[in-house]
C-alpha positions in Angstrom: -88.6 -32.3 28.5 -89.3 -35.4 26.4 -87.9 -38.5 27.0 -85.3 -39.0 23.6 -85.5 -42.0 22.1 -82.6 -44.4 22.1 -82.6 -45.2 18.7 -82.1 -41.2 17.7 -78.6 -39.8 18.8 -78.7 -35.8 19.0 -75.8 -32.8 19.6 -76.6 -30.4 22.0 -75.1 -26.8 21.3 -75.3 -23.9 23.1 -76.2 -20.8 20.7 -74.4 -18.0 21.2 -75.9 -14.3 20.7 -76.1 -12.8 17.8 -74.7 -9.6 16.5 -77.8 -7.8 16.5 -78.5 -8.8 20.3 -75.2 -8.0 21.7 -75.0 -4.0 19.8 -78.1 -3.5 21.5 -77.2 -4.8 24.8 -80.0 -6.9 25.1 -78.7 -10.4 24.9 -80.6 -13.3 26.6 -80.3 -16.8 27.0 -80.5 -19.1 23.8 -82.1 -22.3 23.8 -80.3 -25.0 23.0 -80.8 -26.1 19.6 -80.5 -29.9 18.6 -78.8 -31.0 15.7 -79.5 -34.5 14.6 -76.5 -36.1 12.6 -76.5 -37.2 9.2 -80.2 -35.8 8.9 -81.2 -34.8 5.5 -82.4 -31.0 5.2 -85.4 -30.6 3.2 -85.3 -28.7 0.2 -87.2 -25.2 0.5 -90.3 -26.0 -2.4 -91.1 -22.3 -1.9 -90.4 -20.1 -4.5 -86.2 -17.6 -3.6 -87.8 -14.4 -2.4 -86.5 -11.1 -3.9 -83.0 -9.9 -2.5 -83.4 -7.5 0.1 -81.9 -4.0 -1.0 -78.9 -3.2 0.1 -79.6 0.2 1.6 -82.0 -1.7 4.3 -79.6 -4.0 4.7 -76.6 -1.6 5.3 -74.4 -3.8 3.2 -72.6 -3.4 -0.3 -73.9 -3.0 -3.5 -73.9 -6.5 -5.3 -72.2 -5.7 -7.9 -69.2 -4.2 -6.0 -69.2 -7.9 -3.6 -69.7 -9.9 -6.7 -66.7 -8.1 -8.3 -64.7 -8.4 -5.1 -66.0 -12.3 -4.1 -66.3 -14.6 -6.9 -67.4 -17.9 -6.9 -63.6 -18.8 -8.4 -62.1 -17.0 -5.2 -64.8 -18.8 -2.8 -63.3 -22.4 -4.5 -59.8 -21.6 -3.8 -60.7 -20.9 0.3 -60.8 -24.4 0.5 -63.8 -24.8 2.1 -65.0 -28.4 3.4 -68.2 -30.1 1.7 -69.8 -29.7 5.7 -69.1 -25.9 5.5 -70.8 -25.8 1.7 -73.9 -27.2 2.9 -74.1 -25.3 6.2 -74.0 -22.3 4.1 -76.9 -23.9 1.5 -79.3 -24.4 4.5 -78.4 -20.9 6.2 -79.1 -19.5 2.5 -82.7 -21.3 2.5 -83.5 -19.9 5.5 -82.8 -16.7 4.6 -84.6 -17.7 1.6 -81.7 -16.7 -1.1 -81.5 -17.6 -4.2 -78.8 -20.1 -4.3 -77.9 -22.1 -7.6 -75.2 -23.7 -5.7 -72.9 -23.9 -3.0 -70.7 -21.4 -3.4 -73.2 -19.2 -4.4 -74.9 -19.7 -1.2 -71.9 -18.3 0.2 -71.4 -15.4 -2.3 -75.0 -13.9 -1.5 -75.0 -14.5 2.5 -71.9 -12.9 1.9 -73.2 -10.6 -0.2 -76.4 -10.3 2.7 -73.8 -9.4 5.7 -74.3 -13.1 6.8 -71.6 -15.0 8.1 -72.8 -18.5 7.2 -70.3 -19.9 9.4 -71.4 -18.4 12.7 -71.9 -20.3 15.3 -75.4 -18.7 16.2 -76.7 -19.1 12.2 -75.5 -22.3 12.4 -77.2 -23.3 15.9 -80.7 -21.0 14.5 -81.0 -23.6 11.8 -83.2 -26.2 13.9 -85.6 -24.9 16.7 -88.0 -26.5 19.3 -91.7 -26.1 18.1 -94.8 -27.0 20.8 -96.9 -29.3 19.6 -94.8 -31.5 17.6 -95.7 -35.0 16.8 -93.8 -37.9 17.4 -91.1 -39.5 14.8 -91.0 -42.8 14.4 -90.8 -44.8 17.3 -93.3 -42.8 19.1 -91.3 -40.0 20.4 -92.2 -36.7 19.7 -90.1 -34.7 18.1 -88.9 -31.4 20.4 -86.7 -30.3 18.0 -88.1 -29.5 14.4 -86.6 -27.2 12.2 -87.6 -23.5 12.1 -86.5 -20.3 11.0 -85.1 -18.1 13.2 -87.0 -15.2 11.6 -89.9 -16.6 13.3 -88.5 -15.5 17.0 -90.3 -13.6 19.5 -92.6 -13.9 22.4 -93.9 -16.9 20.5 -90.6 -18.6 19.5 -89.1 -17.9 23.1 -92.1 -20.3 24.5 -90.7 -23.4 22.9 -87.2 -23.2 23.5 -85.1 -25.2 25.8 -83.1 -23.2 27.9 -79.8 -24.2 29.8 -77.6 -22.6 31.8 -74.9 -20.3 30.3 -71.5 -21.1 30.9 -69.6 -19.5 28.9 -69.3 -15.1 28.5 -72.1 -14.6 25.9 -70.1 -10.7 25.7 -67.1 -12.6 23.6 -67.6 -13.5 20.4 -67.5 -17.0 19.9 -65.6 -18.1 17.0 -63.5 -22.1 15.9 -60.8 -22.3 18.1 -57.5 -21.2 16.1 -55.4 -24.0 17.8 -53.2 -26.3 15.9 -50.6 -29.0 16.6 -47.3 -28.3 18.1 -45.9 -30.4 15.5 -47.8 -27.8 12.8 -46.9 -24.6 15.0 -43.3 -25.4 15.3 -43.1 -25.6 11.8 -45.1 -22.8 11.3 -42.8 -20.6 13.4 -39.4 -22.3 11.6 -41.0 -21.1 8.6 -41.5 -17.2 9.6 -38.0 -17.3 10.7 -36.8 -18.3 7.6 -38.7 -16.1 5.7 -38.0 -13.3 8.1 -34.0 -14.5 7.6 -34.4 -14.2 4.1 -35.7 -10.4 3.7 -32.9 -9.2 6.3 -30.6 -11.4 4.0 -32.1 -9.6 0.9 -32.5 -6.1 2.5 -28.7 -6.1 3.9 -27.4 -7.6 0.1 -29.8 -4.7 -1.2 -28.4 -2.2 1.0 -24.5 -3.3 0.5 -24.8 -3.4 -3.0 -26.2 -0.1 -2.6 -22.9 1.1 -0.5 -20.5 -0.6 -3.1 -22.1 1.0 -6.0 -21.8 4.6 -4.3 -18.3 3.9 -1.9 -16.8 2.0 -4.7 -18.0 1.5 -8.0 -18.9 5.3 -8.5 -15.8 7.0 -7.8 -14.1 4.3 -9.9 -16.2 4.9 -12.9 -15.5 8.9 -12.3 -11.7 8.0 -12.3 -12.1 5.2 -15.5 -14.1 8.6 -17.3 -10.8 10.4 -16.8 -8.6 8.5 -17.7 -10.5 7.9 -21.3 -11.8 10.5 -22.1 -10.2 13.8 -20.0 -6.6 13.4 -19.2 -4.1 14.5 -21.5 -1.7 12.2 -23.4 1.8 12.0 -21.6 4.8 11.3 -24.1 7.4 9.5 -21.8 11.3 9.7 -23.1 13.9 7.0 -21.5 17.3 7.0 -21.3 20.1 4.8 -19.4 23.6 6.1 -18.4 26.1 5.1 -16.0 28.8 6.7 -13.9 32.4 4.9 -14.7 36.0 5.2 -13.0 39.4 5.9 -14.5 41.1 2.8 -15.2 43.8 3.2 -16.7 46.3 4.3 -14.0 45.4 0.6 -12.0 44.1 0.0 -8.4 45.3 2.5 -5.4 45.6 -1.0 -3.4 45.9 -4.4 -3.0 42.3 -4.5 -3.3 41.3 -1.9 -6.1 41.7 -4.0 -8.8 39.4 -6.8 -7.4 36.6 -4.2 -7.1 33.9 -4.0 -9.6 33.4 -0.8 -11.1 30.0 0.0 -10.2 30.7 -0.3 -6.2 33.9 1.6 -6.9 31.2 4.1 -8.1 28.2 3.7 -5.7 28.3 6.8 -3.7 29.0 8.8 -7.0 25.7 7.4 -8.7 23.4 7.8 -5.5 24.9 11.4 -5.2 23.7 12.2 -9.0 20.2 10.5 -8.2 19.6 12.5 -5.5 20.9 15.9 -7.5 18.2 15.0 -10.2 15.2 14.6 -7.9 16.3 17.3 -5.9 14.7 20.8 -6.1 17.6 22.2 -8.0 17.8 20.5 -11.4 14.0 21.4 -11.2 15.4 25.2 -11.3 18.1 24.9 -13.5 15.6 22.9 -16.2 13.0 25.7 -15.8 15.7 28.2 -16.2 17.2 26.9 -19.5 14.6 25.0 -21.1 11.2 26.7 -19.3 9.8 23.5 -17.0 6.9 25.6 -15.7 5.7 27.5 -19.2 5.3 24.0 -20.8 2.7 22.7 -18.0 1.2 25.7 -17.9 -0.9 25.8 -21.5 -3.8 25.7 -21.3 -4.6 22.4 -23.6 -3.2 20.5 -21.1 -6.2 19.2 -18.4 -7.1 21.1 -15.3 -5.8 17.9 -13.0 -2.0 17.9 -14.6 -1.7 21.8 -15.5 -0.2 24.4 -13.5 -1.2 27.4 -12.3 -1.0 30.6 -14.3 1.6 31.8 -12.2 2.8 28.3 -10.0 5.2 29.0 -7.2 8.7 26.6 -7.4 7.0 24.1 -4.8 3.8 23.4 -7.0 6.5 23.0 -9.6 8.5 21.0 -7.9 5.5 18.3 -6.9 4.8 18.6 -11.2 9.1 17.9 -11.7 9.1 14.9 -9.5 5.3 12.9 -10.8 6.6 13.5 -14.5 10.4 12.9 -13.2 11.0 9.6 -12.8 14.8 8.3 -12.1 16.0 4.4 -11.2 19.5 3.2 -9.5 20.3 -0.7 -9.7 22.9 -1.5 -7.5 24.1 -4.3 -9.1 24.2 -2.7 -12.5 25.5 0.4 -11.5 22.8 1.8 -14.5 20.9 5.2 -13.6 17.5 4.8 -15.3 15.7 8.0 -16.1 12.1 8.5 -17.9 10.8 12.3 -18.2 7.1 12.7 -19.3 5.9 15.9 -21.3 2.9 16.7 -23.1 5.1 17.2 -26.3 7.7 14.5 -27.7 10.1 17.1 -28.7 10.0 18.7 -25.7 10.4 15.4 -23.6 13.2 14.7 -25.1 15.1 18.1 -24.8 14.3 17.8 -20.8 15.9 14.4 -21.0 19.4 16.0 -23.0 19.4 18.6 -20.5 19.1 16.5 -17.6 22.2 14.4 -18.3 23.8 17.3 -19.4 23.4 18.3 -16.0 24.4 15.2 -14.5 27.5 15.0 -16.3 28.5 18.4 -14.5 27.9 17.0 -11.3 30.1 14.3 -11.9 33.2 15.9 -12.9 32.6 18.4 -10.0 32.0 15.6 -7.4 35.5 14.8 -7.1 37.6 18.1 -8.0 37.9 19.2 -4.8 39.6 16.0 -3.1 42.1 15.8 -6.1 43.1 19.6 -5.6 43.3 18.9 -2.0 45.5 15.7 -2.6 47.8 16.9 -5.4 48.1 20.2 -3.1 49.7 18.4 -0.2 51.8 16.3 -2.4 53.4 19.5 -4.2 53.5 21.7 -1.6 56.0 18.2 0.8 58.1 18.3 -2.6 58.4 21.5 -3.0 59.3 21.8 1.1 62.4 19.3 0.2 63.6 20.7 -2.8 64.2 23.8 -0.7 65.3 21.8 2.3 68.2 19.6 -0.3 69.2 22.9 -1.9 70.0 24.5 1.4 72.4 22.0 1.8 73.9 22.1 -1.0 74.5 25.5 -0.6 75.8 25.0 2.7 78.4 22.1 1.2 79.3 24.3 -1.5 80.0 27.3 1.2 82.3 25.3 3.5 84.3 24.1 0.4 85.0 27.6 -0.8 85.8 29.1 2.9 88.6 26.0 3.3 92.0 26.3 1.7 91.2 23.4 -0.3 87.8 22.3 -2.0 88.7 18.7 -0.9 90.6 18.2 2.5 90.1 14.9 2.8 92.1 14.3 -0.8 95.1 16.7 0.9 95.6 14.9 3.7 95.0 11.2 1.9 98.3 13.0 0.0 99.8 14.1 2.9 99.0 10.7 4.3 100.2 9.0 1.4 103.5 10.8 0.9 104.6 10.6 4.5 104.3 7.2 4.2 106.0 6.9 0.7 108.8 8.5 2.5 109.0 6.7 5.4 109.8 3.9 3.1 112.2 5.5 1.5 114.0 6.3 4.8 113.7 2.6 5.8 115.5 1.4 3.1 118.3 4.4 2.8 118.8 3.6 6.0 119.5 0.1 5.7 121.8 0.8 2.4 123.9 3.3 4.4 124.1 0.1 7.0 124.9 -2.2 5.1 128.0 0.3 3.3 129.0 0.9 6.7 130.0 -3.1 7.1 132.7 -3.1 4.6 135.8 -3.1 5.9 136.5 -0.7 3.1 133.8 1.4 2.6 133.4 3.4 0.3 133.2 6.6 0.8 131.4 8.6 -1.8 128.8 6.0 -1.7 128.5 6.5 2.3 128.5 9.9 1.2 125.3 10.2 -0.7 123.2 7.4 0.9 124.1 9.8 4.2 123.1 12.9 2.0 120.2 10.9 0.6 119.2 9.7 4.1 119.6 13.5 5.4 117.1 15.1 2.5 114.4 11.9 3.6 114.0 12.7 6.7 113.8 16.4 6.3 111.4 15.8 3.5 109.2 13.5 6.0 109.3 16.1 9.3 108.2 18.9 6.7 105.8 16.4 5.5 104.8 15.7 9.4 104.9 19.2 10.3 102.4 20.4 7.5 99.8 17.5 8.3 100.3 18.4 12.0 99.3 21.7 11.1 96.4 20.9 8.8 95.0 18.6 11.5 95.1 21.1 14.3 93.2 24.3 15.2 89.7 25.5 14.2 90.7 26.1 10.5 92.2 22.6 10.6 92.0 20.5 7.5 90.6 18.0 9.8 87.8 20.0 11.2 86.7 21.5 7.8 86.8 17.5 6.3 84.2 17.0 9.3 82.0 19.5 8.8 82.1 18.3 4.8 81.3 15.3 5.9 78.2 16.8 8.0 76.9 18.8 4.9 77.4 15.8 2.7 75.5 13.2 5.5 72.6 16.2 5.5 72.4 16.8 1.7 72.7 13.0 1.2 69.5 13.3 3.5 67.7 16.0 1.9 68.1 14.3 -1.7 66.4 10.7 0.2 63.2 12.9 1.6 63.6 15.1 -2.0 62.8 11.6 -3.5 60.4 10.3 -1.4 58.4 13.8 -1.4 58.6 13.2 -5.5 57.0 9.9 -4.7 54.5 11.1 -3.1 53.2 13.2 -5.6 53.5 10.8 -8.1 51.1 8.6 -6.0 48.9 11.7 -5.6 48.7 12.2 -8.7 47.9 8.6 -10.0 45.2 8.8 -7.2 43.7 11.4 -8.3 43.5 10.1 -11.8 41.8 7.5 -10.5 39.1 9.6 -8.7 38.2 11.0 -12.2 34.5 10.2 -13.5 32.9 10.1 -16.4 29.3 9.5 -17.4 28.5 7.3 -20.1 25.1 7.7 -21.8 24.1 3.5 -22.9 20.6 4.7 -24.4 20.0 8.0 -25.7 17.0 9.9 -25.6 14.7 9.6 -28.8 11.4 11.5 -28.6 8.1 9.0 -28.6 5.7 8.3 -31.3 2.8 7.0 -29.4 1.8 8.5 -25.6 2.8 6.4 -22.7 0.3 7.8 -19.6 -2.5 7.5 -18.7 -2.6 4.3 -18.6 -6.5 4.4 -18.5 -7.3 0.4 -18.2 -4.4 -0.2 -15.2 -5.3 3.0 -13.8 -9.0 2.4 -13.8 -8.4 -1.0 -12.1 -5.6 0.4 -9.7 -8.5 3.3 -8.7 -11.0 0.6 -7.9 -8.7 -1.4 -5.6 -7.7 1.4 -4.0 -11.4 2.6 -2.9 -12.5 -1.3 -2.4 -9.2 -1.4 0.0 -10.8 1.8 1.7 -13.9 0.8 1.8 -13.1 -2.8 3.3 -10.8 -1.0 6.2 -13.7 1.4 7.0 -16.1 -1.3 7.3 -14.5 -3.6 9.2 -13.0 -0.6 11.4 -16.8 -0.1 11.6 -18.0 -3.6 12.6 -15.4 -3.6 15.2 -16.2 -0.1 17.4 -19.9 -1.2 16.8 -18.8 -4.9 18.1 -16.5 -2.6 21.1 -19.1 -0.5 22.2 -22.5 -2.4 22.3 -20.6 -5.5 23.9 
């Protein structure tokens, strides 16, 4: 090999084989080429030679790869000014016609040439035999020549090295790039890859919400509008009040309000209105179940042709609605209907009702109470006659009606006489001290004294008598006495028994109730229900409530069971 001259700097590449070589399995060692830097490339003075034809070729037509590879899309590759004038000499060896550049490029792409590959790049300078020396005088080994020219001939004058490296692989510019680049390279996919799940899980909820949520609430809004039939609602307020003119029952009744008095009795006719059988008794007087059965009325609020009393019943209590405040004591009632008219008839009948109920709620304790208060006086008007009667009986059987007044008499006249004795006694005494009495005076105070004291042993003698024995005075004034002590007893329970009644009574004036209508029912103008807008936008929280639980009940056994 030639000695290179100092002055001359040159890059030694090792070609690599070329396509055609390595299909047909023959591939032998390049020479190494030499590629002196920053040295001018002649310009071909030969005349383009005539495109090959694309059928010996095997490549496109040119009109299809001019169509598909413009010269504006081979500008925006960004290709470097070294890479355009590689591809202009590859293009003059090939002898193309080439009014620039780019379309160098276009027509070795246009040709099946890759102008950037690495053995068309190495091809474009050869060894030639015989060459004379540059400038200096060295010879110059490594002269340009096609590669067209190859052969037995060609082969003579090349250089060949050693091959280190597979010549099977193709050998293209390494694809390696900074960390720094590749880092944000990758932090750039994953972004972008974030986004599209980001855009494909939005996608795909919004599709959920618009078939979970916002479908069935449009169905439900269409209803409302446009299908449902008007509902004329009829309100009315009454109130259940106590007797009060007969005053408390206790020391407390007066200081209790009315409508606690009255609680039980209003929560009692409540129930009795939602209850099964005011449902009955409306359908029996007015017709409950003929009215929702027309068939104007929409499929979702009529009845059946023929609707048993429980289908009825589930009708009475949506359209039904009744209200208790406490604190008022007011019993709040609204009844819907398709018809005014026919709302308000319901809502007469229903109080109508409810008024019965109240007078019948508390007739059965004030029967019971005035009852047992009648029956205890009626005991001891029996008991007080009996004893008069037995008064009356002992008075007749005696001698006397009074035997305590005969033997106050006797009582009295003994004494009276006694007296009387007593001081005849002390005239005939003091007669008897004269020294000359006299004696027709002695004479009659002795007669006098004489007819006393017979008078007062008769006397004795007859109240002995009456005091003694079982038909004694004495013992018939005791048993009088007895009779008189019992009826005097019989007339005090005979009082209190009349008490009692009187206090039953009064109670059960005081359990009477009456129902007081404070709004009355007027038929409506104007259709209360459906409520179409609240509806709609109660129907869409509902199924967006729905839809939240079953999504998060969802994440959570998804969360359970692939933890």
């Amino acid at each position: 090999m030639t000695t290179k001259p100092k002055a001359r700097k040159f890059r030694i590449k090792r070609a690599a084989p070329s396509a055609e070589q390595a299909d047909a399995g023959s591939i032998q060692p390049q020479p190494v080429k030499a590629v002196q830097r920053d040295a001018p490339v002649p310009k071909s003075s030969a005349k383009p030679a005539a495109p090959q034809s694309t059928a010996a070729s095997g490549a496109s037509s040119p009109e299809q790869v001019d169509s598909g590879n413009t010269i504006d899309a081979i500008r925006q590759e960004g290709l470097t000014g070294r890479q355009l004038r590689m591809a202009r000499r590859v293009a003059q060896k090939h002898k193309l016609p080439a009014t620039s550049d780019f379309d160098a490029v276009r027509l070795l792409r246009a040709k099946g040439i890759d102008p950037f590959q690495r053995s068309n790049m190495l091809e474009l300078v050869v060894p030639q035999a015989g060459a004379e020396p540059h400038e200096g005088g060295a010879p110059d080994a490594f002269a340009s020549q096609p590669a067209s020219e190859g052969g037995a001939g060609a082969a003579k004058g090349r250089v060949q090295l050693p091959q280190t490296v597979p010549v099977k692989k193709q050998q293209l510019p390494s694809t390696e790039v900074s960390p720094a680049d590749r880092r944000a390279q990758e932090m750039f996919n994953i972004q972008r890859d974030i986004a599209r799940r980001r855009r494909r899980k939005t996608g795909l909820l919004l599709v959920r919400l618009a078939f979970f949520v916002m479908l069935p609430t449009f169905l439900a809004g269409y209803y409302f509008y446009a299908i449902a039939t008007p509902m004329y609602a009829t309100k009315s307020e009454f109130l259940i009040i106590q007797n009060e003119g007969s005053g408390g029952g206790g020391p407390l009744g007066g200081l209790l309000p009315t409508q606690f008095a009255t609680n039980s009795d209003s929560i009692a006719v409540q129930g009795f209105l939602q209850s099964k059988d005011a449902m009955l008794r409306l359908d029996q007087d007015v017709g409950f179940k003929s009215h929702f059965t027309q068939d104007w009325i929409d499929p979702i609020q009529r009845l059946s042709a023929d609707p048993t009393n429980e289908e009825a019943y589930k009708v009475y209590k949506k359209n039904v609605k009744i209200g208790y405040d406490p604190t008022e004591g007011m019993i709040r009632m609204e009844v819907a209907a398709a018809d005014p008219q026919v709302s308000a008839d319901f809502s007469r009948q229903l109080i109508e009702y409810s008024e019965q109920r109240v007078n019948n709620l508390s007739q059965q304790k004030r029967e019971d109470q005035m009852r047992d208060a009648r029956e205890g006086f009626d005991r001891a008007e029996i008991d007080r006659r009996a004893a008069q009667e037995a008064l009356v009986r002992l008075q007749i059987e005696g001698s006397t009606l009074d035997p305590e007044g005969v033997i106050a008499s006797l009582r009295a006249q003994i004494s009276q006489l006694e007296t009387q004795v007593i001081e005849k006694e002390i005239e005939l005494a003091s007669l008897l001290n004269n020294s000359r009495p006299n004696q027709s005076r002695v004479d009659g105070a002795r007669g006098t004294l004489e007819i006393l004291k017979t008078q007062l042993n008769l006397l004795n003698s007859k109240m002995t008598d009456v005091s003694r024995g079982e038909n004694s005075l004495a013992e018939l004034a005791a048993r009088i006495q007895i009779a008189q002590a019992d009826l005097a007893a019989r007339d005090m329970m005979m009082q209190s028994a009349l008490q009692t009644m009187e206090q039953a009574r009064v109670e059960a004036s005081r359990q009477v109730r009456y129902l007081t209508v404070a709004v009355e029912p007027i038929a409506s103008e104007e259709p209360s229900y459906p409520r179409a807008f609240e509806n709609t936008i109660l129907a869409f929280l509902v199924f967006a409530g729905i839809y939240l639980m079953i999504s998060l009940t969802a994440s959570i056994l998804r969360e359970q069971v692939t933890s």
